[in-house]
N, C-alpha and C positions, 0 to 999 in steps of 0.2 A: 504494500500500500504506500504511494504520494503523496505527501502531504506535503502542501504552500502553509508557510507562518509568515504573512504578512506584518509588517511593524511600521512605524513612522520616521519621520527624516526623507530627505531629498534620496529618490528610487526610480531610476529612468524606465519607460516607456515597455521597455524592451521586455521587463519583468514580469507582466502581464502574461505574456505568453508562459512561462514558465507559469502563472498559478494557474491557468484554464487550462494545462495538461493533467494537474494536478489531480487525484479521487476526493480530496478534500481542501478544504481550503479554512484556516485559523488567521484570524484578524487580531491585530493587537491595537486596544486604544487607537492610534492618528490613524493606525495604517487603513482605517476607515476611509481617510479620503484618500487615499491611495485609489481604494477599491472603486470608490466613487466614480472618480477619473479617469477611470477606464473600465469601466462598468462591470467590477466581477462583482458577485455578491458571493460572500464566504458563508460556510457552513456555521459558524460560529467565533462570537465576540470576544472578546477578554479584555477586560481595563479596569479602571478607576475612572476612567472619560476627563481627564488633568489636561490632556493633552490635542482630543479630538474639534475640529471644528464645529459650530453649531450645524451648518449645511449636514457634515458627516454624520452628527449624530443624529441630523433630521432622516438620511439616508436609511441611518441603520431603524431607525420607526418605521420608517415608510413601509421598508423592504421586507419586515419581520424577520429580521434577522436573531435568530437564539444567542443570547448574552449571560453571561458569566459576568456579574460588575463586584468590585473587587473595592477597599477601603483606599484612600492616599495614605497611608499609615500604614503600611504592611513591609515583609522583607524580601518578596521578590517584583523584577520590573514585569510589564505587564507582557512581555515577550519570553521568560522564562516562565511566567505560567502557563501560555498557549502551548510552550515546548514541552510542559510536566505533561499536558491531556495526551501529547500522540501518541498511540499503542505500542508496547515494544515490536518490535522487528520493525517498523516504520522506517520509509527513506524519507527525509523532510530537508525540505529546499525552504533556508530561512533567506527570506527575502527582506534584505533590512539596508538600511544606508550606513552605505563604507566610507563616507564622507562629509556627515552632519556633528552631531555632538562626538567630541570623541571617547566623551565617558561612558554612553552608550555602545558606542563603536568596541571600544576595548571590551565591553562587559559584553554582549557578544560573541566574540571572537575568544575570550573564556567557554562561555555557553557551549560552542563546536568540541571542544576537547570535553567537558561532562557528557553529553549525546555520544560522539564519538566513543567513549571509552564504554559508553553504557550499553553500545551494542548497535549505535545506530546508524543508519549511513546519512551523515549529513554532509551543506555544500552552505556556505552564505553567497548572497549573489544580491548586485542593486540591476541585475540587468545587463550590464556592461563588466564589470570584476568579478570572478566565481573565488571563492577562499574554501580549501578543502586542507580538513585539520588529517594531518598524520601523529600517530603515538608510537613512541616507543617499540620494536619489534614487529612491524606493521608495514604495509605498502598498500601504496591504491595504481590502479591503471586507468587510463584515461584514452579512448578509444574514438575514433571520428575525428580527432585535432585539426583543426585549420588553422596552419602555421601560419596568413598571412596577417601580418603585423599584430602579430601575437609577443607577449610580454609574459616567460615564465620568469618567478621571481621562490623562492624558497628561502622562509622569514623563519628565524627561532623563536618562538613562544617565551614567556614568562623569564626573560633571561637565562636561561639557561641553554649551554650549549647543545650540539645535537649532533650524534655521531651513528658511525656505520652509516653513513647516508650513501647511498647507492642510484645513480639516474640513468634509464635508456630511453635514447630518442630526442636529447636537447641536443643541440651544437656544441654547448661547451659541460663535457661530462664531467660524473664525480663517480670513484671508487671505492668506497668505505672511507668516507672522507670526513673527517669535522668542520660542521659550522659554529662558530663563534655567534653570538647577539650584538655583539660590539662590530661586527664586519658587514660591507656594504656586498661582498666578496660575491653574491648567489644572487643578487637583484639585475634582473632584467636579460638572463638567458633567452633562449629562441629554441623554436621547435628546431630540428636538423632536418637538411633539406633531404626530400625524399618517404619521410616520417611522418606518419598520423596518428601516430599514439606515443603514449609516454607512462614512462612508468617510473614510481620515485618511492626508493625502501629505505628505514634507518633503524638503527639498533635501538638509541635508548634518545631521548627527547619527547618533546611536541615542536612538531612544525606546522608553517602554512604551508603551503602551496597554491602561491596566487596565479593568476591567469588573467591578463588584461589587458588592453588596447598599447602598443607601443607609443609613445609620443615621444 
């Protein structure tokens, strides 16, 4: 099962597509007018409404949409609850902005590594950027790649370094190699010409593995 976790902050166009493939679709608070704006209506709400427009939440009445409404006084954000609802084995495309608050941002991009360890196959994506968490002893492949002005980037999580990292199918390879946090060293590789898939394994770490527009 697919599940879309929509959330709020600036989230190009493109992402849309990604929730209407979706089997289900989870709204968090803004990500309302998200939905609005491009006319999905999700299976169900999640917030405290702190942060949703009046339009959006006249949207979310309109439409009958099932809500979940949640206190401003509580300990998680309104996007790690929509992620507690999705069923285990779940693959869930959080669809969230990689480029608005970055307190948000970062707490997120936390979230991919609890899912991730939990058993889940997740991806964040605003549409344009995909971020796929690697843990520790683990690999993902990545299969269909369109190298052209593609930007692979392989980020270290939480400070901490990241090793046995192993890559096929970028231009500039690694062999059980260590990534540093403090190094620029792994930002902004290329798929290798000829290549449509890529595959990226490491011993002991969390990484990203971004995927995003060259510029």
């Amino acid at each position: 099962m697919r599940i879309a976790v929509i959330t709020g902050g600036p989230v190009y166009p493109e992402a849309s597509f990604i929730a209407r493939a979706a089997d289900c679709v989870y709204c968090a608070d803004s990500g309302i007018d998200y939905c609005m704006a491009n006319g999905i209506k999700p299976d169900l709400f999640f917030g405290d409404c702190d942060s949703a427009s009046e339009e959006g939440l006249h949207y979310l009445e309109k439409s009958g949409i099932p809500q979940k409404l949640f206190s401003t006084d509580k300990d998680k954000t309104d996007t790690e609850l929509a992620l507690d609802r999705c069923p285990e084995g779940a693959s869930i495309d959080l669809i969230c902005s990689l480029e608005g608050r970055i307190d948000h941002v970062l707490a997120n991009l936390g979230l991919l590594f609890r899912y991730k360890e939990a058993g889940f196959d997740i991806t964040a994506t605003d549409g344009v950027t995909d971020i796929i968490p690697v843990s520790g002893g683990s690999s993902i492949t990545l299969q269909g790649v369109n190298g052209d002005g593609l930007a692979v980037s392989l980020i270290p999580f939480a400070g901490r370094e990241v090793t046995g990292v192993t890559t096929e199918g970028l231009s500039y390879k690694l062999d059980d190699a260590v990534i540093y946090p403090t190094s620029s060293l792994t930002v902004s590789n290329k798929v290798a010409p000829g290549s449509d898939a890529i595959k990226v394994s490491i011993k002991e770490g969390r990484l990203l593995v971004v995927l995003t527009k060259a510029v």
